[in-house]
Each structure stands twice: as structure tokens, then as C-alpha cells.
PATORSE-588432 format. One record per residue (C-alpha): x, y, z; residue in one letter. Coordinates in pm, whole numbers, plus 50000, padded with zeros to 5 digits. Layout:
N
XYZA
...
//
This chain:
572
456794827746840X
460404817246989X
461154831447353X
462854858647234X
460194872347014X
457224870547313X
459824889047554X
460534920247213X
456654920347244X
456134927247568X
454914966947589X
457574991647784X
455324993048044X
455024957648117X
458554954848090X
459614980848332X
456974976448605X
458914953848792X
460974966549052X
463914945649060X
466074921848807X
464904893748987X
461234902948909X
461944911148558X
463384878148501X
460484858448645X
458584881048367X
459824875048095X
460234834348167X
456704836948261X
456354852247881X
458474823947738X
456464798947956X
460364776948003X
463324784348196X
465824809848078X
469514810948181X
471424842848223X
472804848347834X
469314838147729X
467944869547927X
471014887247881X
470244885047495X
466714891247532X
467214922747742X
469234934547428X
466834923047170X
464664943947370X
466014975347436X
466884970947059X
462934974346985X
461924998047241X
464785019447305X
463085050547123X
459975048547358X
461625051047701X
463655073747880X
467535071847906X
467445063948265X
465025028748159X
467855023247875X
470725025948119X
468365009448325X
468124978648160X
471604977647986X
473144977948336X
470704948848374X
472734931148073X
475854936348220X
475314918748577X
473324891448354X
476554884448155X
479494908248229X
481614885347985X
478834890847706X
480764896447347X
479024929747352X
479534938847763X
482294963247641X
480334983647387X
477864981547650X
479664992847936X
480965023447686X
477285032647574X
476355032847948X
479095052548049X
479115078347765X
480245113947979X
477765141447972X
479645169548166X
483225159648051X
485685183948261X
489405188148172X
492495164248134X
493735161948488X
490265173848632X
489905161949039X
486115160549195X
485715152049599X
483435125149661X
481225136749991X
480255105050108X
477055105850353X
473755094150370X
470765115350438X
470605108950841X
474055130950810X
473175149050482X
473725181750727X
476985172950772X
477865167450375X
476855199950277X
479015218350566X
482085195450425X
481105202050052X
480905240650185X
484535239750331X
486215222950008X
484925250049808X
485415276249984X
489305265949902X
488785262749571X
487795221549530X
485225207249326X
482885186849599X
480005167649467X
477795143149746X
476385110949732X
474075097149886X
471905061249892X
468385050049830X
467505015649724X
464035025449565X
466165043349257X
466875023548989X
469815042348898X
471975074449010X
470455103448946X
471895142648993X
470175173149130X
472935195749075X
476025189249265X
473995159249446X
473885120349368X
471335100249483X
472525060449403X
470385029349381X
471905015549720X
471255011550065X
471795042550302X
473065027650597X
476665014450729X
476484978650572X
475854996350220X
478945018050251X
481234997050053X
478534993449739X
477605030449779X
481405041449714X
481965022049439X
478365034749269X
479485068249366X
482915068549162X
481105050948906X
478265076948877X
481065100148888X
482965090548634X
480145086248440X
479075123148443X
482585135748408X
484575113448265X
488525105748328X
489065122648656X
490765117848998X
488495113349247X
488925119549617X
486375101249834X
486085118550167X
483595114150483X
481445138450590X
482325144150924X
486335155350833X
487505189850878X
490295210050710X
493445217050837X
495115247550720X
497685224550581X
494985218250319X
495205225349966X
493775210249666X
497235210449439X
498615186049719X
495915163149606X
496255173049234X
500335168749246X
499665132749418X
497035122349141X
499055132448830X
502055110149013X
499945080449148X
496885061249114X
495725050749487X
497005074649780X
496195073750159X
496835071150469X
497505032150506X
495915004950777X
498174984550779X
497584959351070X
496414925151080X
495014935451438X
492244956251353X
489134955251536X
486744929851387X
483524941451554X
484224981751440X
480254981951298X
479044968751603X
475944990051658X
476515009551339X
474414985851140X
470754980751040X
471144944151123X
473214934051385X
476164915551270X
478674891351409X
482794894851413X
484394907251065X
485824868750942X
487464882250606X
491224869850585X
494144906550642X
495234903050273X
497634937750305X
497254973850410X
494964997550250X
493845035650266X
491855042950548X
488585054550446X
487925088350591X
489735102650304X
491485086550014X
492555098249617X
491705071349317X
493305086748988X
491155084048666X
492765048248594X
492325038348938X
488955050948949X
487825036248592X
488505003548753X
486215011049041X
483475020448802X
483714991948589X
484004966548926X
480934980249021X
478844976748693X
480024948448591X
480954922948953X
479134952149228X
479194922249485X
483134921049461X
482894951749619X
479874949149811X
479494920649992X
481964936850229X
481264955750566X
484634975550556X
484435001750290X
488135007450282X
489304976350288X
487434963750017X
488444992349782X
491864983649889X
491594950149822X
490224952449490X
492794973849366X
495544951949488X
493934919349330X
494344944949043X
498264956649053X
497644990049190X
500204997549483X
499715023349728X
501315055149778X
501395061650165X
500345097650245X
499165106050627X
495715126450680X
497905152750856X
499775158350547X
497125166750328X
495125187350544X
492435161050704X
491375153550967X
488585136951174X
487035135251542X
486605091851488X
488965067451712X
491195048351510X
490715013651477X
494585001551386X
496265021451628X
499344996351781X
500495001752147X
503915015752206X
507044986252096X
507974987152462X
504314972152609X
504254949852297X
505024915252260X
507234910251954X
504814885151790X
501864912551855X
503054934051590X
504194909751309X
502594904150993X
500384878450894X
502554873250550X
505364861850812X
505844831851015X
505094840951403X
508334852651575X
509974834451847X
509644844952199X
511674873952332X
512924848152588X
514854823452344X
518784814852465X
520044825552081X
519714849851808X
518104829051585X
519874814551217X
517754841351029X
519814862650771X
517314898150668X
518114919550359X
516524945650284X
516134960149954X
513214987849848X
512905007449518X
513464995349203X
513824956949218X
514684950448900X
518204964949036X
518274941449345X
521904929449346X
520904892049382X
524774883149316X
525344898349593X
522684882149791X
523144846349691X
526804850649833X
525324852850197X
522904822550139X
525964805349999X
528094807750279X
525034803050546X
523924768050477X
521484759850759X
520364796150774X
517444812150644X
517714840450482X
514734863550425X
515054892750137X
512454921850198X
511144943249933X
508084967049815X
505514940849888X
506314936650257X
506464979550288X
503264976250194X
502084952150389X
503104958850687X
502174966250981X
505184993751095X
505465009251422X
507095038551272X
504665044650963X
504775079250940X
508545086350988X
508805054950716X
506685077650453X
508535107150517X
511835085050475X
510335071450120X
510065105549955X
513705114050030X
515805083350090X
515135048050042X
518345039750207X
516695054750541X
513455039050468X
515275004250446X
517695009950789X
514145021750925X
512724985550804X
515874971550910X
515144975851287X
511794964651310X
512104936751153X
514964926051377X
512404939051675X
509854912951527X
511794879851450X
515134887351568X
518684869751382X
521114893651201X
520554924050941X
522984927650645X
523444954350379X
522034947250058X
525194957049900X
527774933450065X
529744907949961X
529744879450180X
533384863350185X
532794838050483X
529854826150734X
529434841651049X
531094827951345X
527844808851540X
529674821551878X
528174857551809X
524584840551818X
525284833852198X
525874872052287X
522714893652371X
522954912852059X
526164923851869X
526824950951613X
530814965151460X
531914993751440X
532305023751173X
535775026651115X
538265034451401X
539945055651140X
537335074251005X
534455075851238X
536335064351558X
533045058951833X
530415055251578X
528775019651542X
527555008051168X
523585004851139X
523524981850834X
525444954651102X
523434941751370X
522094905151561X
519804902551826X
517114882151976X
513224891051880X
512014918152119X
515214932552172X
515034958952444X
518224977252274X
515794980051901X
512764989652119X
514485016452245X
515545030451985X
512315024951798X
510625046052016X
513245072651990X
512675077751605X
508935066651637X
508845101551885X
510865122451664X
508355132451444X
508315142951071X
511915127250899X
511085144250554X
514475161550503X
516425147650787X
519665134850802X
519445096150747X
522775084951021X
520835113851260X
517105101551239X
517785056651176X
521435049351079X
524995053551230X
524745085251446X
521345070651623X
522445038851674X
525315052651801X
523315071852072X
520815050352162X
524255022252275X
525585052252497X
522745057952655X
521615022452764X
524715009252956X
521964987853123X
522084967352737X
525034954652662X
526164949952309X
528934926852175X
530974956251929X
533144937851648X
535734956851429X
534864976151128X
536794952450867X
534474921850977X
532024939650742X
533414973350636X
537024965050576X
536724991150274X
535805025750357X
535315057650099X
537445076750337X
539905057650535X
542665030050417X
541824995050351X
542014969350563X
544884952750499X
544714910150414X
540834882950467X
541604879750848X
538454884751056X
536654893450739X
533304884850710X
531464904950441X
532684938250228X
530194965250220X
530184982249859X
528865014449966X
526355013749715X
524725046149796X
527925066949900X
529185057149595X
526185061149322X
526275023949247X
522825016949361X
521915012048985X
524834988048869X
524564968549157X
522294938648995X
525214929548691X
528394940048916X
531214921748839X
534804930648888X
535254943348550X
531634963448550X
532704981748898X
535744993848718X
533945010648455X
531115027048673X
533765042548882X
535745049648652X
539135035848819X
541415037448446X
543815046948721X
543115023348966X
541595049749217X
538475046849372X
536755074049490X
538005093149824X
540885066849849X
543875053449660X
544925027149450X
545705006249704X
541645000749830X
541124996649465X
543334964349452X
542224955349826X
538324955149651X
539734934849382X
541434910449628X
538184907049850X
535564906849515X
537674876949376X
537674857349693X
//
């Protein structure tokens, strides 16, 4: 008899008597009397089950097929394995969403009280649970019992069990995993969380800073363990409550049955969801616990002090090279665009004009990835922002970033005709105005240089970090123009170099060109005044024509003569 045939002979009982893999293994080589390696055992434990599966039970068959998988997840047959194991036996409905009570049985008190309040408005609330004597998750009723630890340091490996179990009983649904010790707002409704799944796949409330406490599980776990020493790799969904939809969630699932320890090995649930999902190109979609109706008695950990007690280099992100001191004699040579949305529309034309004329500068673009990375001190006004206007959410960007490294912000959509004039880097900070014509007073946000830590940017920082929810607001009000405008007349203490409008804005929709390149600098487009936020990425002369229209030479809200002046300036 080959190995294979001794290990089909061996009797179910014999087989399944072992308690763990790594017993079963030492079984069966004992049986073959030589060393197997993992496909060896991985093809016995199919030749196997082949045999015996109508003598055992289908929790032995899962059982041992789940075996197979961790044996040799890249087996020929690991995905008609993984699909036999997780064949749905309660399937609900197409766009179905389940709550994930996530406790142990120390709190198992609290988990039915929080399983009690999400029905009571009308949610679906299942709880899991851990115990590391089952072999695999089992249901009584609306309750899971996985084959995990039930303590803190099994958190991470107990969520990811839990979706898969999940998903397993009813197939492709959103699931919401939620602690047991939150409590409903009356903000709370499930169709938020059903709206949110049907438009993205991984939604919270994002931690976002490299800062957070590494010794959070002090005295939470079994075993006492030293400082957290995994590497910030971007923010994630904090994990008192967070939404997976069904793709995001079959991912999970499959993670877990196939590579559990990429998940597990992990003392931060949260994060290592989070991280897993980015190594897998799923983004995600900031929504705060407030908004959704959650919330939850337990200190943050990522909370940032105010800007104003905060060195600038406290708050920058690990993605970015430290900032200089808040003490340096110059704005620094440091160019920052900021572009957010769609960036297959990024008008690099437009950008490689400023890095043209700006040899010796470095010029930094900023996009989605940095959003998400983080960390913001104005996160929740930046979400709010995102759902209505990304222009906002990118002045918002804007003025921390000059807060963390300093140097100068530009408008994405700008033409650069010249370099800047290195005199300006001397001044404390300097900025231009509106138009004199058309909004004599008011001081342009897209304009403005300063030194890292700038008390001017903290200020007003702090001013739209206190003004609460944005959703809805008026962008010049709440981050552009009009507060920039009010935070300069109210610090007379900071003084701030003001240039004319035509350095960067020498068109404007409303008001007469400037007239001639004298003192120009840059042309702002007006991309989003305008509605050429789409065309920017191929604009040429000839393609701004046709967008706007101008058969007559008019653009719009002026005459023909701004027309030829953006012809004039464009060609230059």
C-alpha cells in the first residue's frame, strides 16, 4: 500500500479524533511511516473525504476540507473547494444587510441588549462569539459560536470567521460589524447603512493617524503584550462599527479560509481589516459614527490635540517627508497642487507648466491616496465637504497641508506663465487678492505661501475645524475666499504680504481682463465656475473654444476681449 492508500484506510473515527491539524498530520505520517509535505496531505485529506464523506457529518466534511485549504490554498481544486464549503443554506435577498454583534461570552449580556436595540428598528442582528474547542462555526439560531479564541488578542481572527460564517449561511450580503457595547442614536436608521452599501464596499469612520497609541491592549489581553511594532500603512475604519458590502465581505471570507493568519496575527482588529482590504484595492468611504447613528462610551485612541498646541511635524503623515520647523527664515521651495476626484481628469498640462518654470522647486501633486491617508485635523468637516464639493474638500486640504510643510499652494487649474519672484519667500506669508473689480476686499484661497506652522493657517484651521457639519455649506463661507478673507481681518497681529489679483487671476468670469503679461504669474482657468473640470486633462487652445462654446469669441460672463486676453496668456 502507497501513503495515500494507508491514510483512505484509516476508519472516520481514527481520522477525526485528533483535535487539531497539527495532530492529524502527525497521524496520518505516522500511517505512512515517512514524511509528508503539505500537497501530499493536502491530497490525502481529499482522497479521504472522497472515501468517507457519506459516513460523517457535514460539520467533519467542512471540517476537513477547510483543513485542505490552509494545507494548500493554491491547490488546483482550492476554488471548487472553497465553493463546496461555502455553499449558502439560508440565502436572503439581493441587497440583503445582517449586523455582525461582535462579543465574547464575558460580555454576551451586552450583545443581546445591542442585538435587542437593532431590531427593535427594524435590522437584522446576528452575534458571534469565540471558542477554540469548536472545530468550526456553528448557529443556535441568531447566534455563532466560531472556532477562535474569546479574548482581545483573538479579535482580529474572530471578525474575519464571523463574516465568513456569515456569508456562508447567507450568502452575498453587506455586513455591518458592530461592538457590543454601542448604543443608538436617534439619528439611526438602517437605510443609511443600506444606501451606503449599495454605493460602496468599505465605509467608516476613518483612523487616520500615524500617532495612535501602541500599547491600546495593555491589560486587555490574556497574555501580556509589549508595544504594537506594525508599520501605519494608511487610515482605516475604526472598529466599533464599520459596513463591508457583499464584495468586500466575500474577500474577508475567503482571507480567512484560505491565509486566516493574514488577518490574525494582528492585535488591532480594525486595522488589520483595513489593511487587508487596501493591499486589495478597496478604498474607503469616510462616514463619522455620529452620522449613522453610533455611538460608544470607549476613549478614542487617534484623537489629535488642537493645530494651535501642535507642532507642525506632530500631525504629518508618515507617507511624507517630516516638515521643517515652524522657526525656518523662508517659505520653503515647495510648490502643492491639489487635485481630488476623478484623476484620470487631472490637468497634468497644466501642472507640468508650474514644474517647468520652477526648476529648483519641488513640487508635490496631492490626490485620493493622500485623502485617505491622512491624518486631517478637520476630518469631519472634510467628509461633509466630499459629498457636496470636491473643490471645498481640496481648499480644505489645501490649508493643512500648507500648516504641515509650509511653501506655496496653487490651483490645479492654472496656467503657469512665469516663476515666482524668490523675494515673496522672504515675507511671513503672502496671498493676492480677488479682483479689485469684482470682489474689491476679498483675498483668493487657491493663492497662498507661508512657512510650516503658520499661526495665520492655524487660525483659521481651528475656525472651520469648530464650525461643525459643512454638508451643504457655502464653500468661499466655510474654507475658500470669504473665510480667508475673515480670518486676515481679524488677526492684524499676522501680517500678510497681499499681491494683485492679475499675478494669478488676471482673468475673471465677471470683471475685465487684465490688460498685457506684466506682473503675471499664473492664469487661473476657473475650472469649476466654468464647468471645465472635465476637459481640463486634453485642454488646448482650440479644445477650450469648443467646450465653451466661444463661435463668437465670448466667454462666459465677459466679452470678447477676455476671450483673446485667454488666448494671449494660453499661448505664452
Amino acid at each position: 500500500m502507497n501513503a495515500f492508500d494507508k491514510i483512505r484506510a484509516l476508519d472516520p473515527l481514527t481520522f477525526l479524533t485528533p483535535a487539531t491539524l497539527e495532530e492529524r498530520a502527525a497521524l496520518a505520517m505516522r500511517t505512512a511511516d515517512q514524511r509528508l509535505y503539505s500537497h501530499h496531505l493536502a491530497n490525502a485529506w481529499l482522497d479521504w473525504l472522497g472515501a468517507h464523506s457519506a459516513e460523517i457529518g457535514r460539520h467533519d466534511i467542512e471540517l476537513v476540507a477547510r483543513e485542505t485549504l490552509n494545507l494548500s490554498p493554491y491547490h488546483e481544486r482550492a476554488d471548487d473547494l472553497y465553493a463546496a464549503v461555502m455553499r449558502t443554506r439560508q440565502p436572503l435577498p439581493a441587497g440583503s444587510l445582517v449586523f455582525m454583534v461582535t462579543s465574547c461570552r464575558k460580555y454576551f449580556d451586552n450583545a443581546l441588549r445591542m442585538q435587542a436595540a437593532l431590531r427593535a428598528r427594524g435590522a437584522f442582528a446576528c452575534i458571534v462569539i469565540g471558542d477554540p474547542a469548536q472545530r468550526v462555526a456553528t448557529w443556535d439560531g441568531d447566534v455563532c459560536t466560531l472556532p477562535v479564541a474569546d479574548n482581545y488578542e483573538g479579535l482580529p481572527l474572530k471578525v474575519a470567521a464571523g463574516v465568513n460564517a456569515l456569508t456562508k449561511r447567507f450568502g452575498a450580503v453587506a455586513i455591518v460589524k458592530i461592538d457590543d457595547d454601542c448604543q443608538l442614536t436617534p439619528a439611526f436608521t438602517v437605510e443609511r447603512f443600506e444606501q451606503l452599501a449599495a454605493q460602496h464596499a468599505y465605509v467608516g469612520q476613518p483612523q487616520r493617524s500615524p500617532h495612535h497609541c501602541r500599547f491600546w491592549h495593555f491589560g486587555k489581553t490574556q497574555q501580556p503584550q509589549g508595544a504594537y511594532t506594525r508599520r501605519f500603512n494608511g487610515m482605516w475604519a475604526g472598529g466599533a462599527c464599520y459596513l463591508l458590502n457583499p464584495q468586500a465581505a466575500a474577500l474577508v471570507a475567503r482571507e480567512y479560509a484560505l491565509f486566516p493568519a493574514e488577518i490574525g496575527d494582528e492585535y488591532y482588529e480594525d486595522k488589520a481589516i483595513g489593511d487587508f482590504l487596501r493591499r486589495q484595492g478597496v478604498a474607503l468611504h469616510v462616514v463619522t459614527h455620529k452620522e449613522w447613528g453610533i455611538t460608544y462610551d470607549i476613549t478614542e485612541r487617534f484623537v489629535a490635540p488642537p493645530l494651535k498646541d501642535t507642532p507642525a511635524a506632530a500631525v504629518a503623515p508618515a507617507s511624507v517627508a517630516a516638515a521643517s520647523t515652524p522657526t525656518q527664515s523662508a517659505i520653503p521651495k515647495l510648490l502643492h497642487i491639489v487635485w481630488v476626484g476623478d484623476q484620470k481628469q487631472r490637468p497634468d498640462n497644466l501642472i507640468a507648466t508650474w514644474i517647468a518654470h520652477h526648476p529648483g522647486w519641488t513640487v508635490k501633486v496631492w490626490g485620493n491616496d493622500d485623502l485617505a491617508q491622512g491624518p486631517w485635523h478637520c476630518a469631519e468637516q472634510m467628509v461633509a465637504l466630499g459629498e457636496t464639493s470636491l473643490a471645498g474638500l481640496a481648499t480644505l486640504m489645501q490649508w493643512e497641508i500648507l500648516y504641515r510643510e509650509g511653501g506655496v499652494a496653487v490651483a490645479a487649474d492654472s496656467l503657469c506663465i512665469r516663476g515666482l519672484d524668490t523675494a515673496l519667500l522672504e515675507t511671513e506669508r503672502f496671498g493676492c487678492t480677488l479682483s479689485e473689480t469684482a470682489a474689491p476686499g476679498v483675498l483668493a484661497a487657491g493663492y497662498f505661501g507661508c512657512k510650516p506652522g503658520d499661526a495665520l493657517v492655524a487660525r483659521l484651521l481651528d475656525a472651520v475645524g469648530q464650525g461643525g457639519d459643512l454638508r451643504g455649506a457655502n464653500v468661499s463661507d466655510a474654507v475658500g475666499d470669504a473665510r480667508l478673507t475673515a480670518v486676515v481681518e481679524a488677526s492684524a497681529d499676522l501680517p500678510l504680504h497681499v499681491l494683485p489679483s492679475h499675478t494669478f487671476l488676471p482673468l475673471h468670469h465677471s470683471a475685465a481682463p487684465h490688460a498685457g503679461l506684466e506682473g503675471v504669474v499664473a492664469c487661473e482657468l476657473w475650472a469649476d465656475t466654468l464647468g471645465l473640470t472635465d476637459h481640463l486633462a486634453g485642454l488646448t487652445i482650440e479644445s477650450l473654444r469648443a467646450t465653451l462654446k466661444l463661435d463668437d469669441g465670448a466667454i462666459p460672463g465677459g466679452e470678447s476681449a477676455q476671450w483673446e486676453a485667454a488666448r494671449n496668456l494660453l499661448a505664452a
